[in-house]
TORDO-672755 format. One record per residue (C-alpha): residue in one letter; chain; y, z, x. Coordinates in steps of 0.02 Angstrom, whole numbers, plus 32768, in hexadecimal, padded with zeros to 4 digits. Layout:
// residues N
<'A' 'A' <Y Z X>> ...
***
This chain:
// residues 429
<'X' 'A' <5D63 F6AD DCB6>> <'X' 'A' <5D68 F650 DC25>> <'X' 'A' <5D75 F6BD DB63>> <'X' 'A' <5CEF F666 DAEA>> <'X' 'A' <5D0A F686 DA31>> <'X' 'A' <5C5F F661 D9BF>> <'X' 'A' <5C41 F632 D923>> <'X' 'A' <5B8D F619 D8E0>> <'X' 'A' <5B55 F635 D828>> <'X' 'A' <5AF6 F6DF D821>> <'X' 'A' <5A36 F694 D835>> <'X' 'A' <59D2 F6F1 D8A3>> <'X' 'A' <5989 F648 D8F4>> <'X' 'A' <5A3E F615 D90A>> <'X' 'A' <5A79 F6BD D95D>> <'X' 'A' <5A04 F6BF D9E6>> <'X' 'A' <5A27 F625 DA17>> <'X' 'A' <5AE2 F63D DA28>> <'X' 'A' <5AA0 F6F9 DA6F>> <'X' 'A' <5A32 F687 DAF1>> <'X' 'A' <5AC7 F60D DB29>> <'X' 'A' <5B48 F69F DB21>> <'X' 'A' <5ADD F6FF DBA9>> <'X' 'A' <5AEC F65E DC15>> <'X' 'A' <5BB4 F661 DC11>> <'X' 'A' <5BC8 F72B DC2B>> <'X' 'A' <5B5A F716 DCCF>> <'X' 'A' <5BBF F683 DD05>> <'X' 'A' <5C49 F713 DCE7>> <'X' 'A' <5C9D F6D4 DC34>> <'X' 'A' <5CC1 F74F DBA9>> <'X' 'A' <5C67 F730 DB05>> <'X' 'A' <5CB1 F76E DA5A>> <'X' 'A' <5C44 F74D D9C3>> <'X' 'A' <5CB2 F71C D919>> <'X' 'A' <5C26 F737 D88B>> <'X' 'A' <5C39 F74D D7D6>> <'X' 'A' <5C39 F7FE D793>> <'X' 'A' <5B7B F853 D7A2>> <'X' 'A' <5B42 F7FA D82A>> <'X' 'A' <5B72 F859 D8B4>> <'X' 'A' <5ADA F8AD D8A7>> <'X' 'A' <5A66 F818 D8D7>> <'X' 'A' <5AB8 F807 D98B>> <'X' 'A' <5A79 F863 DA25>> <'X' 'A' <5B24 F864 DA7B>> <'X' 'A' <5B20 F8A6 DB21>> <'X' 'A' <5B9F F89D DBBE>> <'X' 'A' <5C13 F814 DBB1>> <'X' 'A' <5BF9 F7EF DAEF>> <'X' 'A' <5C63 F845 DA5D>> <'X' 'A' <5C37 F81C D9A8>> <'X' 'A' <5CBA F818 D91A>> <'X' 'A' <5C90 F809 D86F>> <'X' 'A' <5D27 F7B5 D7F1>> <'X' 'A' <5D02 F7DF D723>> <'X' 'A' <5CE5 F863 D6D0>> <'X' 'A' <5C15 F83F D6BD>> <'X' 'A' <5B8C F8B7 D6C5>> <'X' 'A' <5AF8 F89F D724>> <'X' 'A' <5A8E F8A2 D67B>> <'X' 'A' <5B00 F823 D633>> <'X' 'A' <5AEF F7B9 D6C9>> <'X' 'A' <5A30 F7CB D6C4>> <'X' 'A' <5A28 F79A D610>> <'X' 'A' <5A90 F6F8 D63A>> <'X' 'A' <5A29 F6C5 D6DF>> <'X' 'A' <5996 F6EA D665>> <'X' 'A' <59D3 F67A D5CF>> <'X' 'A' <59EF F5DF D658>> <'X' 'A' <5947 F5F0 D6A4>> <'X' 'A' <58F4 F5E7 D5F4>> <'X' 'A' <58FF F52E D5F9>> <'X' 'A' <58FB F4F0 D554>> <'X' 'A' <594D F46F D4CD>> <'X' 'A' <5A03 F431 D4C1>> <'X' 'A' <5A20 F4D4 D472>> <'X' 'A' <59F0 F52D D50C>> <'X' 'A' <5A40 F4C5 D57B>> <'X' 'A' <5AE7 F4E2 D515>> <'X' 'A' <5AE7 F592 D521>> <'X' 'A' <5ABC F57E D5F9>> <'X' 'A' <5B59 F50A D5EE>> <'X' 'A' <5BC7 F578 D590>> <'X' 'A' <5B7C F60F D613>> <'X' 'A' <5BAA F5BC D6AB>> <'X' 'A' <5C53 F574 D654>> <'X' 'A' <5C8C F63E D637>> <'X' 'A' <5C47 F673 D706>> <'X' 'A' <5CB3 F5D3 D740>> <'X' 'A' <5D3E F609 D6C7>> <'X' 'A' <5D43 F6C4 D726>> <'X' 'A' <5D38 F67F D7DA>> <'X' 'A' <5DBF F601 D7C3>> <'X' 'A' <5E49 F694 D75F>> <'X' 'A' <5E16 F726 D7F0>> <'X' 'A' <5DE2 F6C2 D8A1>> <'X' 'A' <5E8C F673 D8CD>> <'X' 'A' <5EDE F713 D8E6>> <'X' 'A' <5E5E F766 D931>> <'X' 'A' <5E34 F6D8 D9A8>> <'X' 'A' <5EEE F6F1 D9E0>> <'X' 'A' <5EEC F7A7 D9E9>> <'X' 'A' <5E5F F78A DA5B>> <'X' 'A' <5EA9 F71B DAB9>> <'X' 'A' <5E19 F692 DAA6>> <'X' 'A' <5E13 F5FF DB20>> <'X' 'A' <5D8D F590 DAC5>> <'X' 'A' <5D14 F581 DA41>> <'X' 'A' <5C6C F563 DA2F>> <'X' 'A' <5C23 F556 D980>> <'X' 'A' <5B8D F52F D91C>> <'X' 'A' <5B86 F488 D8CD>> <'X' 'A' <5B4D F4C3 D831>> <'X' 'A' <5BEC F53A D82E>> <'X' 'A' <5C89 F4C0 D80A>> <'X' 'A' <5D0A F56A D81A>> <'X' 'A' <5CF3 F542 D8DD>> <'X' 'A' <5D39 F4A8 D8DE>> <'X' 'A' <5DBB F4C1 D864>> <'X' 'A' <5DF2 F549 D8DA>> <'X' 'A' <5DF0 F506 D979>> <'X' 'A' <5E5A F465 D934>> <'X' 'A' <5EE1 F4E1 D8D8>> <'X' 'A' <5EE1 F55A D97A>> <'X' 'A' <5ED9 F4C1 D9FF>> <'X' 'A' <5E4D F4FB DA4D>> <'X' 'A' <5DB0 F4A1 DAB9>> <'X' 'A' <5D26 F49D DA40>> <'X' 'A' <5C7C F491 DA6F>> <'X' 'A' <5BEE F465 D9E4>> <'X' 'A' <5B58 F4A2 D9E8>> <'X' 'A' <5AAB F484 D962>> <'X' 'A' <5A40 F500 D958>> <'X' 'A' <59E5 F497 D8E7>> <'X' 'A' <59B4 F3E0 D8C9>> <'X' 'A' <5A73 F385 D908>> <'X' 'A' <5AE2 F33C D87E>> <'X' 'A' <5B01 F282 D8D2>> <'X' 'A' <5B3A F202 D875>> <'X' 'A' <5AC9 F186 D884>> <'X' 'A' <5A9E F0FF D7EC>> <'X' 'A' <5A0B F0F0 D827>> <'X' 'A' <59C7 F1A2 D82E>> <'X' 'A' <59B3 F20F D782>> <'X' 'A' <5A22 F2A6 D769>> <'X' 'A' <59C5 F326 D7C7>> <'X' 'A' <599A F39D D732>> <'X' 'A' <593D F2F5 D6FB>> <'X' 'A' <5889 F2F1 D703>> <'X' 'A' <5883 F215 D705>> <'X' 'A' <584E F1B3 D791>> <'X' 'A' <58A4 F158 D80F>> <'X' 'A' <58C9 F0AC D7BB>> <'X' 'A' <594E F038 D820>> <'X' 'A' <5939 EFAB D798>> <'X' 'A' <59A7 EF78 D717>> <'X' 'A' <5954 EFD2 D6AA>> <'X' 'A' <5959 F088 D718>> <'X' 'A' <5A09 F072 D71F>> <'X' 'A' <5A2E F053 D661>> <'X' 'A' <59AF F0E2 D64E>> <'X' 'A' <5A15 F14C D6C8>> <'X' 'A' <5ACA F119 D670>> <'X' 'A' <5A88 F156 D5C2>> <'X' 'A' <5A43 F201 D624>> <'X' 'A' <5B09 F216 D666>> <'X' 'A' <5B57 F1E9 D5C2>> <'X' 'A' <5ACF F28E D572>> <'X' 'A' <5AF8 F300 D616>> <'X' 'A' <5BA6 F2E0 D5EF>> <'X' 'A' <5B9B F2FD D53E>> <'X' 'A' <5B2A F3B4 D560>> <'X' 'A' <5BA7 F3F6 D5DF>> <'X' 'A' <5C34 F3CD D59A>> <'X' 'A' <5C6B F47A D576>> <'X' 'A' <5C5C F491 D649>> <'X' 'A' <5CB6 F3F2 D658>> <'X' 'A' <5D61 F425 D5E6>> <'X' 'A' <5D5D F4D8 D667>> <'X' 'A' <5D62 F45A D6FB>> <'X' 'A' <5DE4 F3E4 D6B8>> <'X' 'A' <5E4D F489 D678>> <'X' 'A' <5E56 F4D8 D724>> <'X' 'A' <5E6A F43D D787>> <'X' 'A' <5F09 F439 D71C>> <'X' 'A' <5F4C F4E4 D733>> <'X' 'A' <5F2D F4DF D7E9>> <'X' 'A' <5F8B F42A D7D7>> <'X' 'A' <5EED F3BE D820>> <'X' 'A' <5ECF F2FA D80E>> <'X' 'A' <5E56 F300 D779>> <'X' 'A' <5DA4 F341 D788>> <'X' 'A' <5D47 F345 D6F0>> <'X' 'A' <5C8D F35D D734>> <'X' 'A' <5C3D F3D5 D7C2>> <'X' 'A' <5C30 F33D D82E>> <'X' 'A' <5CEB F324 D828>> <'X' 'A' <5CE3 F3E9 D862>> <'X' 'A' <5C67 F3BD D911>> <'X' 'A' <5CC9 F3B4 D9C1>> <'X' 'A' <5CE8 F303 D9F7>> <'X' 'A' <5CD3 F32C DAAB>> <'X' 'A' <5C2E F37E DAB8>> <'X' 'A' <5BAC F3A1 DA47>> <'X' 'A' <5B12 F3F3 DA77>> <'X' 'A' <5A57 F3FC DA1D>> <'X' 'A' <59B2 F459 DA40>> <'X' 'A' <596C F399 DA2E>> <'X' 'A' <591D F31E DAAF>> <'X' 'A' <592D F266 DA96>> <'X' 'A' <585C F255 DA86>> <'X' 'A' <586A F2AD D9F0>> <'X' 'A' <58EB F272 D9A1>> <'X' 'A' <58F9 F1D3 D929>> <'X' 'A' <5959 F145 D981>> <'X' 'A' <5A18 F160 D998>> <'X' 'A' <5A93 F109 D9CE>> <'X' 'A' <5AC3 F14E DA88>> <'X' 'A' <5B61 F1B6 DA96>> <'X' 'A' <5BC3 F207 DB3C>> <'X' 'A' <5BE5 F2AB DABD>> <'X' 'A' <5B3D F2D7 DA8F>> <'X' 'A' <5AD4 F335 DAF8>> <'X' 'A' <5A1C F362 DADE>> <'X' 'A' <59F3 F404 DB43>> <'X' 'A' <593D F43E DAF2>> <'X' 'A' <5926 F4F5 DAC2>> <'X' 'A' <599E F56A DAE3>> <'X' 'A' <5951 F60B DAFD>> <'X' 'A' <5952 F69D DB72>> <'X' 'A' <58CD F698 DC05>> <'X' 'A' <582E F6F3 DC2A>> <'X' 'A' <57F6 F720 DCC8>> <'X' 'A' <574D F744 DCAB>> <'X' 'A' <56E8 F71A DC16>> <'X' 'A' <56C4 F7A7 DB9E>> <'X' 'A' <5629 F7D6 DB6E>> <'X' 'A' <55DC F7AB DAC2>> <'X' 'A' <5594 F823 DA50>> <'X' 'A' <54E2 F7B9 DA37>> <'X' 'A' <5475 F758 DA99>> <'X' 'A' <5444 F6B1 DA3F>> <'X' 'A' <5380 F694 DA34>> <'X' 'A' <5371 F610 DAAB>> <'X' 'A' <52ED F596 DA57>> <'X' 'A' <535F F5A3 D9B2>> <'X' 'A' <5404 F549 D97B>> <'X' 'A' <54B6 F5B1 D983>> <'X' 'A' <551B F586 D8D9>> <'X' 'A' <55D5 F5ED D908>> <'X' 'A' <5642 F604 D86E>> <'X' 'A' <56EC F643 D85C>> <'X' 'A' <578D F60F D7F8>> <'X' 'A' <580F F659 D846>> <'X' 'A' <5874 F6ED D810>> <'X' 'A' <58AF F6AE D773>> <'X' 'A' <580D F672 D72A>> <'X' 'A' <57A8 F6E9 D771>> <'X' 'A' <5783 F742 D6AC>> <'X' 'A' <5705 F6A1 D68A>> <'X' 'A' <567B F705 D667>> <'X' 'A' <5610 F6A0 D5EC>> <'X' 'A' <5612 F603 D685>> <'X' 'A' <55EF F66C D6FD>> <'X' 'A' <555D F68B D696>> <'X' 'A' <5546 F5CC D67C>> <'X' 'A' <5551 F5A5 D72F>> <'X' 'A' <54CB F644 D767>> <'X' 'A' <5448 F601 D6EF>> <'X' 'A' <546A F551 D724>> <'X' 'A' <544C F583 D7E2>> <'X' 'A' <53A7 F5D2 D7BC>> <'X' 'A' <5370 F524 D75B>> <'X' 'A' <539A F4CE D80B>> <'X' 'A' <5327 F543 D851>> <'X' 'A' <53DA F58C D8AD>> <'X' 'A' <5428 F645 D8D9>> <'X' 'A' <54CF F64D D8AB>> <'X' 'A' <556A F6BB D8DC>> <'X' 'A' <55F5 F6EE D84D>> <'X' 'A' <56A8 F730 D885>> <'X' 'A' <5711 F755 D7F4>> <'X' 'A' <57AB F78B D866>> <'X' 'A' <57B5 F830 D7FB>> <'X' 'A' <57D2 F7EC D761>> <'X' 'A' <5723 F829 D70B>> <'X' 'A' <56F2 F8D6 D6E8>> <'X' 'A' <5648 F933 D727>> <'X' 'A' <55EB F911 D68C>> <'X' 'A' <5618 F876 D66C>> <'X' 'A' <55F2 F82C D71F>> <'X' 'A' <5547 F882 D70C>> <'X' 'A' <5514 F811 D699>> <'X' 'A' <5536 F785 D71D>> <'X' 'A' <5461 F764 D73C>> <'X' 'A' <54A4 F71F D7F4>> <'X' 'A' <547A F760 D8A6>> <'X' 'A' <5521 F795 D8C6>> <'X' 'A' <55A6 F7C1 D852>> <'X' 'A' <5648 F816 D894>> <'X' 'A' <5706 F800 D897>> <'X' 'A' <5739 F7CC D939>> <'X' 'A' <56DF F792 D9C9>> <'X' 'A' <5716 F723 DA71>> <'X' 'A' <570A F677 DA15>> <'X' 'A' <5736 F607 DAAC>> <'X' 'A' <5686 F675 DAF6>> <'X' 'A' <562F F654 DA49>> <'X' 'A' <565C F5B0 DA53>> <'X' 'A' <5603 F59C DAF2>> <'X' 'A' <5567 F5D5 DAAE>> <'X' 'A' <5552 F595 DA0C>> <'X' 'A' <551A F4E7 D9E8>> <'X' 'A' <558C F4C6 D93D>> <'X' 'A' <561E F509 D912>> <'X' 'A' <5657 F4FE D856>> <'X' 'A' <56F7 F529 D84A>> <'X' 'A' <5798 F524 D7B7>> <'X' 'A' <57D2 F495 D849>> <'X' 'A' <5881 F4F5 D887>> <'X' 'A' <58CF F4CD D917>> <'X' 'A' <5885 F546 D981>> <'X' 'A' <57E1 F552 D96F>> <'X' 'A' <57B6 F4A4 D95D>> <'X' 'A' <5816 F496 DA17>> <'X' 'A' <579D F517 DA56>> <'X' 'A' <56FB F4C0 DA01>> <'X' 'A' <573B F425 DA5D>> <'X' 'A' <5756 F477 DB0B>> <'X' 'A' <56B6 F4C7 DAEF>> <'X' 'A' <5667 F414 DACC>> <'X' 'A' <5624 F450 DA18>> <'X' 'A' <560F F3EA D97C>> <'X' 'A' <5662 F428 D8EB>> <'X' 'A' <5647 F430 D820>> <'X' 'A' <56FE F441 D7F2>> <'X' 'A' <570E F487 D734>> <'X' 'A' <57C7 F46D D72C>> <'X' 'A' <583A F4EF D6B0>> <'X' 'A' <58E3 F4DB D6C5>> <'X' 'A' <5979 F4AD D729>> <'X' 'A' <5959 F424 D7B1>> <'X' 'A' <58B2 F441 D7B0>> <'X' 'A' <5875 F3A8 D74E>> <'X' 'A' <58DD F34C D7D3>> <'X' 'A' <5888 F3A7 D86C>> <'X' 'A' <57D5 F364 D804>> <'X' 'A' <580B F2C4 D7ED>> <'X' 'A' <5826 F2B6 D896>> <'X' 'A' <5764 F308 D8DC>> <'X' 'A' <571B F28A D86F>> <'X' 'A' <578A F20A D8B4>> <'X' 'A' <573D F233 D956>> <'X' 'A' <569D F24F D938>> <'X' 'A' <569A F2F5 D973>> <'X' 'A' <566C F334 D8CB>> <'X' 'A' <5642 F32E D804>> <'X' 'A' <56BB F360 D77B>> <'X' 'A' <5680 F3C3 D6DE>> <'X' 'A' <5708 F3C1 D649>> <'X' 'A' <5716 F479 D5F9>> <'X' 'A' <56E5 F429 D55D>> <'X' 'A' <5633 F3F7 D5AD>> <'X' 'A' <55F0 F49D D5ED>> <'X' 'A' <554B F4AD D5BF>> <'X' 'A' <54C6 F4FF D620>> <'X' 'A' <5466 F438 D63A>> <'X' 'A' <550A F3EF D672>> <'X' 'A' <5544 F462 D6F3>> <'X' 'A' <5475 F46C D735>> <'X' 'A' <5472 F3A1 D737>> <'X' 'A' <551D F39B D7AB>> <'X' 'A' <54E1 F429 D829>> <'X' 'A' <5440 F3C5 D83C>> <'X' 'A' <5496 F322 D86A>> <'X' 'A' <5515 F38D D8D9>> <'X' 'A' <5475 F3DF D932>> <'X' 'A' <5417 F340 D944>> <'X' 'A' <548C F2AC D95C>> <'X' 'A' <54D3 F2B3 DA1D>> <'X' 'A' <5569 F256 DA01>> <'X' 'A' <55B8 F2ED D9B2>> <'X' 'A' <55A1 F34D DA45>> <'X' 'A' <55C4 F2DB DAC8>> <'X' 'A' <5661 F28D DA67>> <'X' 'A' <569D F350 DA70>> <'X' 'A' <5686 F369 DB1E>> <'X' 'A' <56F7 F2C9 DB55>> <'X' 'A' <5775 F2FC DAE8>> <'X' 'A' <5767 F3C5 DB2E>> <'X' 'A' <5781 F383 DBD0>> <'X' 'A' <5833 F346 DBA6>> <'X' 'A' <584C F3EF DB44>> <'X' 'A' <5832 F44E DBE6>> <'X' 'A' <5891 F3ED DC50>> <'X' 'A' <5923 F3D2 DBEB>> <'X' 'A' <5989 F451 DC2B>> <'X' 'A' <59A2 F4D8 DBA4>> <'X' 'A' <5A33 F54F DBA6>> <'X' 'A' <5A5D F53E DC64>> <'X' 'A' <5A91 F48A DC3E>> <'X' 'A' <5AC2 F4C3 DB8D>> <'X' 'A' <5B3F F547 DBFF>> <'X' 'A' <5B72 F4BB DC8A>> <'X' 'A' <5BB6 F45A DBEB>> <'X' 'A' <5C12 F4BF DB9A>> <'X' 'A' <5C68 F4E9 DC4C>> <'X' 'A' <5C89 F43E DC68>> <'X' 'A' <5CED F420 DBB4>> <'X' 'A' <5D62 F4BC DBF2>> <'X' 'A' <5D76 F439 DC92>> <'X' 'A' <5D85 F3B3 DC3B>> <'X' 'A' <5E02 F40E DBBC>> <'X' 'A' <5E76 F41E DC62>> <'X' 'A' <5E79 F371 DC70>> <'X' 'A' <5DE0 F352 DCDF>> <'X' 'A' <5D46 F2E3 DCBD>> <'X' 'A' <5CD0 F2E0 DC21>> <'X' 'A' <5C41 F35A DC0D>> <'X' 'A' <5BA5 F30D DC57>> <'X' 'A' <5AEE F32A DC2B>> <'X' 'A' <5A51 F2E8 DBDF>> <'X' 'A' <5A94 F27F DB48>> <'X' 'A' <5A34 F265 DAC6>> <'X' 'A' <5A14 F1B3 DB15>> <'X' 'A' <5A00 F1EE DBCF>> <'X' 'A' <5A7F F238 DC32>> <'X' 'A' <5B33 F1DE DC36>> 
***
């Protein structure tokens, strides 16, 4: 038995997947304990085997307010006040975890790469640190674009000066998030780490990712694509319409935090019926009765089963985050991606990439544009049949069972065993 500390930013997206993989490890018969910033206790399930523990002194209305600012999107203003958000969450988890890691008795970490508090920790405590990305992966590659950037693979001379002068801006934007690493990494008396990927284990590092999707990268024995990691169903739930078979299914949803889009979802309705298509709206709560009444779709609601949406509909147009574009793929469904905010223009970049879908720029939203790209993603087979190769490696790639076997063998390897093995991002080493 092996006592797991956590720490994942307080996302919802994030959560469950640390929710999904900590589920794994209590049934292999580890202990779980959950180290999240003040006000997010609230947003995990829990259950036997898992204890949460909020550090800071934050509200759950203040935390809402800053998990609402970041998912705004937005200017370099924006993006400053995200930076100097996450700066303050990493600022709490670094002063309050150590001592409670120790009062607890923790054995290893696993974090979130988007959190650096995790690694800072797990260096200043000596601990086995496991990282995990609940979003796009932050590799440092020269040939691949920061993930939050929406440009194209480009391995020429040119991509890579591009990419350089997108590093020296990133660097420049979070620099306030950059002094908080460099500051703790001295008080816990750490070699110097000045970035979050100076904060990411360097024995095992684990992403929701398969290789077919990704840009080229150069191979490495630490990285580990595993695919979705999500909890199970055993039988697939039933869906609260049936689609008119002789007509088009357009599915859209942007996740939990984007959700409140009301005049798109408008947009992308009236842009359905132009195609001569049905469509399905799920605004995951965040829209009121009266306002998703004026929704002129077939279906408008907050939640439904998406991976059993998926299956049915024909197009999905989504805000292109992590998980549902995984779920589109596994499903074998072209996607419009309408990207808003964190590494979402990177997960859009990379659908175009592959051909497995069109990209529409938030600044290019008419009702024409969005009815021209759900014609060609209805029509023009490649879409679909360049999604279902790449949903085949989705579903076999092994998920949070392989995610679990892992992160058990770095707590081997920690012992002085052999190296974690797994599907790399290159094949398995």
């Amino acid at each position: 038995m092996t006592r797991f500390a956590v720490v994942c930013p307080p996302y919802y997206s994030h959560l469950r997947l640390f929710e999904t993989l900590a589920a794994e490890l209590v049934r292999r018969g580890h202990v779980l304990h959950f180290i999240v910033n003040g006000g997010a206790a609230g947003m995990i399930t829990g259950g036997s085997g898992i204890t949460v523990h909020e550090v800071g002194q934050r509200s759950r209305a203040d935390l809402d307010r800053l998990t609402t600012r970041a998912a705004a999107g937005g200017g370099g203003l924006s993006v400053l006040r995200t930076v100097r958000d996450s700066a303050r969450l990493t600022d709490e988890l670094c002063r309050e975890a150590p001592a409670l890691c120790r009062d607890l008795k923790i054995d290893a970490i696993i974090g979130d790469q988007m959190e650096p508090a995790a690694g800072l920790v797990a260096g200043h405590l000596h601990l086995p640190l496991v990282s995990v990305a609940s979003a796009l992966p932050i590799h440092d590659d020269p040939a691949v674009p920061l993930p939050f950037l929406g440009w194209p693979y480009d391995a020429s001379e040119a991509g890579l000066k591009r990419n350089r002068g997108g590093v020296m801006v990133a660097d420049l934007l979070l620099a306030r998030q950059n002094r908080t690493i460099a500051r703790w990494a001295e008080t816990f008396q750490l070699s110097e780490r000045r970035s979050l990927a100076d904060c990411l284990s360097a024995t095992c590092q684990i992403s929701q990712m398969v290789e077919s999707f990704d840009f080229p990268r150069q191979p490495s024995p630490i990285r580990h694509g595993v695919g979705p990691i999500r909890a199970m169903r055993r039988e697939a739930p039933a869906l609260p319409i049936r689609r008119d078979p002789v007509r088009p299914l357009v599915f859209a949803s942007f996740g939990t935090l984007q959700g409140h889009r009301l005049r798109l979802f408008r947009k992308i309705a009236e842009a359905s019926r132009l195609v001569g298509a049905d469509c399905v709206v799920a605004h995951c709560g965040r829209l009121g009765p009266a306002e998703a009444a004026t929704i002129d779709a077939a279906l408008v609601t907050d939640f439904l089963p998406q991976q059993a949406m998926l299956r049915e509909a024909d197009v999905c147009v989504t805000h292109a985050g992590m998980n549902t574009v995984l779920d589109a793929l596994e499903a074998g469904k072209p996607m419009l991606a309408i990207p808003m905010a964190f590494d979402q223009p990177g997960i859009a970049a990379r659908i175009v990439h592959h051909g497995v879908g069109e990209r529409l720029t938030r600044g290019h939203l008419s009702v024409r544009s969005i009815a021209s790209r759900l014609e060609r993603l209805l029509i023009q087979a490649s879409f679909t049949d360049n999604a279902r190769r790449i949903g085949g490696d989705v579903a076999r790639a092994g998920g949070s069972t392989l995610a679990a076997d892992l992160v058990e063998a770095v707590l081997k390897a920690s012992m002085g065993e052999e190296r974690p093995e797994g599907h790399g991002m290159h094949g398995r080493h």
